[in-house]
C-alpha positions in Angstrom: 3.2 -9.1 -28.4 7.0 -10.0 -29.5 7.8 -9.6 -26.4 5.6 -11.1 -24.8 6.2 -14.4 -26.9 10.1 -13.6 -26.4 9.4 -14.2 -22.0 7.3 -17.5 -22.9 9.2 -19.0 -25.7 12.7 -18.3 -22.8 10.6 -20.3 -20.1 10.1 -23.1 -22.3 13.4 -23.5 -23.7 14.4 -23.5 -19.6 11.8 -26.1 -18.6 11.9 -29.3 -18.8 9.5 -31.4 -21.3 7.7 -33.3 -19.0 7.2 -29.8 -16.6 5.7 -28.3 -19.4 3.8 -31.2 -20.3 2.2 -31.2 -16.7 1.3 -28.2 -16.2 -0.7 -27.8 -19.7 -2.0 -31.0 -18.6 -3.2 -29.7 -15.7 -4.4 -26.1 -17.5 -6.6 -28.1 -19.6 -8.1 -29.8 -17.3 -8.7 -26.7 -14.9 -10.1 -24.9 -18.7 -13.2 -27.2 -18.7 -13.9 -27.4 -15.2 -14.5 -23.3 -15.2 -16.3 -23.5 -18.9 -18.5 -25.6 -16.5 -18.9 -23.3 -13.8 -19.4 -19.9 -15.5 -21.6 -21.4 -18.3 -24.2 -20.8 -15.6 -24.0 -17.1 -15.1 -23.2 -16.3 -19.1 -26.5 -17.9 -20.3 -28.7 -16.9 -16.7 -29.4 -14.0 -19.0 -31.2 -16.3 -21.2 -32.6 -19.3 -18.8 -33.7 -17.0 -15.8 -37.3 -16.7 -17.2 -37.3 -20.7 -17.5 -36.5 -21.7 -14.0 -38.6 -18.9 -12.1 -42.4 -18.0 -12.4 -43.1 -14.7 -14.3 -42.2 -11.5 -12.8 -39.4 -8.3 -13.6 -36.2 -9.4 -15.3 -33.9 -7.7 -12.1 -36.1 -10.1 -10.0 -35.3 -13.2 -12.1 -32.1 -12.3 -12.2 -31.7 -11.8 -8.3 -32.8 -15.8 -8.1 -30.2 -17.2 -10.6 -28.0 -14.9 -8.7 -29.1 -16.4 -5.3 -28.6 -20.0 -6.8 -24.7 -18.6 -8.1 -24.5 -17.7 -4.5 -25.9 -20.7 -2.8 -23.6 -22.3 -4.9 -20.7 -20.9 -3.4 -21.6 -21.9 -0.7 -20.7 -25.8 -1.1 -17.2 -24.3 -2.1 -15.9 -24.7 1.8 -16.8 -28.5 1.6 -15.7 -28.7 -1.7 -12.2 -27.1 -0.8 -12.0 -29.7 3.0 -12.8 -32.4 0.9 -10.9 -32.6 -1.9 -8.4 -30.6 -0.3 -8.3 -33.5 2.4 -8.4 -36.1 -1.2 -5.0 -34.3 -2.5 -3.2 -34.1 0.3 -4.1 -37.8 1.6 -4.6 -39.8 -2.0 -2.8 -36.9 -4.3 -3.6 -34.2 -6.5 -4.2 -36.2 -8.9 -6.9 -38.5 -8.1 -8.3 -35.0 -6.6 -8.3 -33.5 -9.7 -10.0 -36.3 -11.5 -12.7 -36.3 -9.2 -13.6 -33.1 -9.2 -14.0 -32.3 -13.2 -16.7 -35.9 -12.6 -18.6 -34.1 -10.2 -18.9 -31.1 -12.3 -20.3 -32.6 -15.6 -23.3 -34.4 -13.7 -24.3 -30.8 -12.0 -24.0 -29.5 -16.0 -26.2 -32.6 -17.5 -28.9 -32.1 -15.2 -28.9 -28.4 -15.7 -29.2 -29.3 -19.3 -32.1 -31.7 -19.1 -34.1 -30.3 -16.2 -37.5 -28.9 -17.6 -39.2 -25.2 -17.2 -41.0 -23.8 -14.2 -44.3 -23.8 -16.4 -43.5 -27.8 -17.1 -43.0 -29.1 -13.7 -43.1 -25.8 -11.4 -40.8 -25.7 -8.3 -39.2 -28.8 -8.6 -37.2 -26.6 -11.5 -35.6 -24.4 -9.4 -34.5 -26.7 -6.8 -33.2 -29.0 -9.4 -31.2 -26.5 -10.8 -30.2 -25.7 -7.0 -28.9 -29.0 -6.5 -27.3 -29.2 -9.1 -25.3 -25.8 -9.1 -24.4 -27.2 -5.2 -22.8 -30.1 -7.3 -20.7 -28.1 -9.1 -19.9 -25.5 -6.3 -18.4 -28.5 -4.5 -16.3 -29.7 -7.5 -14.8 -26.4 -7.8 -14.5 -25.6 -4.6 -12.1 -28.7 -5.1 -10.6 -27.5 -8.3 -8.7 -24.5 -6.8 -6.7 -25.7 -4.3 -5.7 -28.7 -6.1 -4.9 -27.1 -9.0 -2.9 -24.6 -7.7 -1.2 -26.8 -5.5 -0.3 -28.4 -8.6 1.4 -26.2 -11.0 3.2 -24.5 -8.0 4.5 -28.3 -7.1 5.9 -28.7 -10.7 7.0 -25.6 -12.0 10.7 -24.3 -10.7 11.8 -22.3 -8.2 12.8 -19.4 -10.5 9.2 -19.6 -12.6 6.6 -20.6 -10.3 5.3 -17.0 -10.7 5.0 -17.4 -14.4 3.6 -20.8 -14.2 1.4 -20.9 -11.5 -0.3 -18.3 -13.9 -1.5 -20.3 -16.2 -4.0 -20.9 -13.5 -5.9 -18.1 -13.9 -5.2 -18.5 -17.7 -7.0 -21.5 -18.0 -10.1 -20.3 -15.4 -10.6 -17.1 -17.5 -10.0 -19.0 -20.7 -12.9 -21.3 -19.7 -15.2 -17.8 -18.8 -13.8 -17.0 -22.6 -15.0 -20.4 -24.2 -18.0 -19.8 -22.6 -18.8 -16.6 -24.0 -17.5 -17.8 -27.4 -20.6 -20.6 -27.5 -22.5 -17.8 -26.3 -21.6 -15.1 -29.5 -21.8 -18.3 -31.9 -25.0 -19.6 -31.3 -25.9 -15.8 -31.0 -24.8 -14.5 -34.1 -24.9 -17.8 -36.3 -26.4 -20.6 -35.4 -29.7 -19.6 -33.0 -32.0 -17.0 -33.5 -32.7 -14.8 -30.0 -36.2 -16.9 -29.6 -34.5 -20.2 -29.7 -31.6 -19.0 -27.5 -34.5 -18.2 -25.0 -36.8 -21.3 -25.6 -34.0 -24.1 -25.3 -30.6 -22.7 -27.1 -29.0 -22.1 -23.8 -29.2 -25.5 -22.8 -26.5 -26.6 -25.6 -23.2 -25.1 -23.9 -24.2 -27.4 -20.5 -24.1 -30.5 -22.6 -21.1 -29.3 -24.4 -19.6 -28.8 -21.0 -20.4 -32.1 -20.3 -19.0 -33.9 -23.1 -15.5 -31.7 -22.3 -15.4 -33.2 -19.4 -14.9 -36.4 -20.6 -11.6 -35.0 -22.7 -10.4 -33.6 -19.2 -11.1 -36.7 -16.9 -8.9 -38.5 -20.1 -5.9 -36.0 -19.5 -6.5 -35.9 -15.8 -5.9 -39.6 -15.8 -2.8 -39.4 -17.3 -1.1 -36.8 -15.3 2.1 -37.5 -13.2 1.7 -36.8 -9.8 4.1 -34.1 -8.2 7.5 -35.1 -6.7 6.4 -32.8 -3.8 3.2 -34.9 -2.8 5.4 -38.4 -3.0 7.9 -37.1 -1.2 5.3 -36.2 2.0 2.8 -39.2 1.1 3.5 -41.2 4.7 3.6 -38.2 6.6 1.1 -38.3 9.5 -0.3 -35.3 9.4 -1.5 -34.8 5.7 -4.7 -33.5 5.3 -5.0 -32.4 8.5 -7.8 -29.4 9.5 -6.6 -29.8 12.9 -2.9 -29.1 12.0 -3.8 -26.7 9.5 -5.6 -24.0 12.3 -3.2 -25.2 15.8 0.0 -25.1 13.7 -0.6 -22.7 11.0 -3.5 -20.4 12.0 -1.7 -17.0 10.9 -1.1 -18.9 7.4 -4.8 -19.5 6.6 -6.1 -16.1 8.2 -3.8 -14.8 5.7 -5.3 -16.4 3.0 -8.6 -15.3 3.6 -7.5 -11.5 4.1 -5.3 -12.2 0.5 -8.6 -13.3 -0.8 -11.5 -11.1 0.3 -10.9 -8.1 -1.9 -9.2 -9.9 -4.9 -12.4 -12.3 -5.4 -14.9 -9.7 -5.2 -13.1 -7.6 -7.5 -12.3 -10.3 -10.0 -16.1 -11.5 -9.9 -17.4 -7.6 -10.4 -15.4 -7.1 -13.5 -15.9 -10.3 -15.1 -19.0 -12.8 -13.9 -21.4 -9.7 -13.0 -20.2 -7.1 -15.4 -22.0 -9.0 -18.4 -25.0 -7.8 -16.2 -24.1 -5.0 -15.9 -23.8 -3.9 -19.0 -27.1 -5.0 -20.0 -29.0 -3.9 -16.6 -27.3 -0.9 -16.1 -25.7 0.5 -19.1 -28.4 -1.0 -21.0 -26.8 -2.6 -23.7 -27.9 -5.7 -25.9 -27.1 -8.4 -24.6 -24.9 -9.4 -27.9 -23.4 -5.9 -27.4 -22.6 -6.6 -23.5 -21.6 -10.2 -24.7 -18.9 -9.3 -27.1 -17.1 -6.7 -24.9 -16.8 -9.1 -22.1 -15.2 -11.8 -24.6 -12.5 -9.1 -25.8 -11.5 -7.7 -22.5 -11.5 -11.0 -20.6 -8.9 -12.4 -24.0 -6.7 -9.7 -23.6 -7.1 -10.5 -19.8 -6.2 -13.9 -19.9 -2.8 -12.4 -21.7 -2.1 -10.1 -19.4 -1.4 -12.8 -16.6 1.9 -14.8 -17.4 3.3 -10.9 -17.7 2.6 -10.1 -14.2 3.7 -13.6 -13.2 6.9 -13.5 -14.9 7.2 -9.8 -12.9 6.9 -11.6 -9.9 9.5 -14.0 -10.6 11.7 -10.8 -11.0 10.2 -8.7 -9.1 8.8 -10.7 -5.8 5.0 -11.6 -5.2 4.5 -8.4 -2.7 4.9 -5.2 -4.7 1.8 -6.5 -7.6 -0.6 -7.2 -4.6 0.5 -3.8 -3.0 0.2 -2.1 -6.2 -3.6 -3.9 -7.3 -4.7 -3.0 -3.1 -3.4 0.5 -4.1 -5.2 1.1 -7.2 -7.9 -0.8 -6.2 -9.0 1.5 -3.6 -8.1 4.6 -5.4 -10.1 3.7 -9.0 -13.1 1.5 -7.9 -15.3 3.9 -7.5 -14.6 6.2 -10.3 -14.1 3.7 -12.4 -17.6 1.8 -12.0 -18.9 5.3 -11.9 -18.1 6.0 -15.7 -18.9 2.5 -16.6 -22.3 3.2 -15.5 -22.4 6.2 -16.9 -20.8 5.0 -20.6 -22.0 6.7 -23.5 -20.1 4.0 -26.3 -19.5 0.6 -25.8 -15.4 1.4 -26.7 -15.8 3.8 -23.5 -17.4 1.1 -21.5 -14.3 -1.7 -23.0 -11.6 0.5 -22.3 -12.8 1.1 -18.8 -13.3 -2.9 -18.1 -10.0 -3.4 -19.6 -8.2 -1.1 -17.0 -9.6 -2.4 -14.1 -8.8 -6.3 -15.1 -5.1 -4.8 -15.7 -5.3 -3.7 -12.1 -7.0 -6.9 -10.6 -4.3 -8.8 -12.6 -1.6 -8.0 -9.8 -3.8 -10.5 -7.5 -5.1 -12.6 -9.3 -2.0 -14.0 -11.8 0.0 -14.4 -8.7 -3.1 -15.3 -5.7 -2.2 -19.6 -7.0 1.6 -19.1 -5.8 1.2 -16.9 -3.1 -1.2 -19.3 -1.2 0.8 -22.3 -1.9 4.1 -20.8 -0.6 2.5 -20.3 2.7 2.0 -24.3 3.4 4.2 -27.3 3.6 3.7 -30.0 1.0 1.3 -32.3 3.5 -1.4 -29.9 4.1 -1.1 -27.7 1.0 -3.9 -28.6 -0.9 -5.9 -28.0 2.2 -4.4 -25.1 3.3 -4.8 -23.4 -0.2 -8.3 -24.5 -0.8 -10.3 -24.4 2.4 -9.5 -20.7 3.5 -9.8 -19.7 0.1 -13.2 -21.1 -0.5 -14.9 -19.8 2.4 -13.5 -15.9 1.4 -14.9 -16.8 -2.0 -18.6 -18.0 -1.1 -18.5 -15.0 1.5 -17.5 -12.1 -0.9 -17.3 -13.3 -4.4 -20.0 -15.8 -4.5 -22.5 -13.0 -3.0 -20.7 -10.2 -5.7 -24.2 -10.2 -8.1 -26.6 -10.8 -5.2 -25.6 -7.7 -3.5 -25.2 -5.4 -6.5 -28.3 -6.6 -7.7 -29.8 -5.7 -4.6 -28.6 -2.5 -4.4 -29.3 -2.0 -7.8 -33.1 -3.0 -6.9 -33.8 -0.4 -3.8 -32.1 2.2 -5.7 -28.2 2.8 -4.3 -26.5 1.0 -6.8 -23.1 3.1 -5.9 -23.3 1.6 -2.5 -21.9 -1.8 -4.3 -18.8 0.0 -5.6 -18.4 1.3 -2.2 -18.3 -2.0 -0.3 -15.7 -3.6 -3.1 -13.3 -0.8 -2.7 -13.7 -1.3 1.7 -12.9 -5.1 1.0 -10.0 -4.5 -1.1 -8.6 -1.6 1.2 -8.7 -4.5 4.1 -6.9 -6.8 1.7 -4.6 -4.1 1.3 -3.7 -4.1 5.3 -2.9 -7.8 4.6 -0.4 -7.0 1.8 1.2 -4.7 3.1 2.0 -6.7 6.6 3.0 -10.1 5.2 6.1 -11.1 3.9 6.8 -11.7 -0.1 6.5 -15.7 0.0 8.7 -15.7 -3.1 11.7 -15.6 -0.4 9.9 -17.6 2.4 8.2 -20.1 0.4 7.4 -23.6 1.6 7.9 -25.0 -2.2 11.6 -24.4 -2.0 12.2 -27.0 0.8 10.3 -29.7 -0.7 10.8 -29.0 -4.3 11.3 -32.5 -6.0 11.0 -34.0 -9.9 7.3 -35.7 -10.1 6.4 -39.3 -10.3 5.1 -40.7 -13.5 
């Protein structure tokens, strides 16, 4: 831990104020937008019997799961659009946008009424609203990432871009916190299934009020002012004619990272109650201290990547990846104590860590400053809906005709392809865009 608070405490002594000022800004902000978005599948456990008519509990959990997934879907549109908004208007305005559109999908989860009070009109109001907030974060990504690669420096853009995934785990962590205190101190189980879950969607809501306050007082980046009368900004036609090989790339980048990351943290929770067959308090409060010692783990590996290149951790997470998947969901399935089951969650996040502290960076190396935004965010979001949007659905599935090892199967094939990619591109940290547009933001 010393050193660990030796690395950070040397960055911040060698950034500027208003650099570090911007990017926790923009952490913040990106913190509530994700408490938003994985709210949802924390308390499904809770509200599946609410939206869906009577049946088994794998069956109402496949239809929240479908919604997660339909969800996804709107993440393509979400990541042309505002992508298109941050690359035309800036990544501010973006930003601020897109936290808005996320607490309205999270107030009318929280006031929309049971199946048994107004009948299907409850699940297709909690559809639309979970496509409301797949197109606000479908937004969020690119944007943000663009972002704290635009205003953190050449030498620490690794380290800072980081904070990224810092703040989107962070907000899967606060969500799980709500969850363990209105478990264990304020609710009783009954209430948490009668109408305690609906609490952390209007708390979600109210945060985003905070963010759209810091979101509004963000500067933009020097990178986006510098390229703001360029023709071309924004551009889907210039991003596939002039920088095809770019946006394949980030889908390949993508495909096995996603899936992984949404296996071991979004769907495990299920996991340990539907296949290990934990409580869900028990399955609760292993999630919340893996995913905080998770969280930790990623300005390490993107301070190792400032050293070290961008390459080498996705070679080494596509390496292990392929190797341990199997065994290692294997034995979770098979735990016999909950510290068997932590310790097993915790080694895989270490592994997935090599993507996902560094996936931010890597994508917005790839793209000059006009159609970054875009370029990050639209690729990115149609490999997420595709593979980790669909992660529960399929295990789930699998789970329900009886092959449930065929899902650890098909996550180890999709990172062995992202592997492939890895292993052919070039480390962005010496090719990157950022480096020939690098300026100081505007206030």
């Amino acid at each position: 831990m010393q050193y660990y608070l030796y690395i950070f405490d040397t960055h911040m002594k060698n950034t500027d104020t208003w650099r570090i000022k911007a990017i926790l800004t923009g952490s913040a902000g990106n913190l509530v937008e994700w408490y938003d978005w994985y709210i949802y599948t924390t308390f499904s456990l809770y509200f599946a019997p609410v939206f869906f008519p009577k049946g088994s509990y794998t069956a109402q959990l496949l239809n929240t799961a479908a919604i997660f997934a339909v969800g996804f879907l709107m993440r393509p549109i979400g990541g042309w659009m505002f992508g298109r908004i941050a690359d035309q208007k800036g990544r501010k305005t973006a930003m601020t946008l897109s936290v808005l559109l996320m607490s309205l999908g999270s107030l009318l989860i929280a006031f929309t009424p049971s199946y048994n009070s107004i009948g299907v009109a409850a699940p297709a109001l909690l559809l639309i609203a979970r496509l409301l907030q797949g197109l606000s974060v479908g937004g969020e990504y690119g944007t943000s990432a663009t972002y704290l690669s635009e205003v953190a420096t050449a030498s620490r853009r690794g380290f800072f871009s980081s904070f990224q995934y810092v703040t989107l785990i962070g907000g899967q962590l606060t969500a799980l916190g709500v969850q363990m205190l209105l478990q264990r101190v304020f609710l009783t189980s009954d209430q948490l299934h009668d109408w305690g879950w609906r609490i952390p969607f209007i708390i979600g809501a109210l945060l985003a009020f905070v963010a759209l306050y810091l979101r509004t007082h963000m500067q933009e980046t020097g990178s986006f002012e510098q390229h703001k009368s360029s023709k071309n900004k924004g551009s889907v036609k210039i991003l596939f004619k002039q920088y095809p090989r770019a946006a394949l790339t980030v889908v390949g980048l993508t495909m096995g990272g996603t899936l992984a990351f949404y296996t071991y943290t979004t769907y495990m929770q299920k996991f340990l109650v539907n296949t290990v067959h934990l409580t869900i308090e028990r399955a609760t409060t292993i999630t919340f201290f893996v995913m905080m010692i998770y969280a930790f783990l990623q300005p390490l590996f993107g301070w190792l990547s400032d050293l070290y290149g961008r390459k080498p951790l996705l070679i080494g997470f596509g390496v292990l990846g392929t190797v341990l998947t199997v065994p290692i969901l294997t034995a979770i399935s098979h735990a016999s104590s909950e510290w068997t089951a932590f310790w097993l969650i915790l080694a895989a996040l270490v592994i997935v860590s090599g993507y996902t502290s560094i996936n931010a960076v890597v994508k917005a190396e790839m793209f000059p400053a006009e159609i970054r935004a875009l370029g990050v965010g639209f690729p990115y979001a149609i490999t997420v809906a595709i593979f980790g949007g669909t992660a529960e659905s399929i295990a789930l599935y699998f789970k329900k005709i009886g092959h449930e090892p065929w899902f650890y199967w098909y996550v180890t094939v999709c990172i062995f392809i992202s592997l492939l990619v890895y292993i052919a591109v070039r480390d962005t940290k010496h090719t990157s865009y950022l480096d020939k547009d690098f300026t100081e933001p505007s206030a």
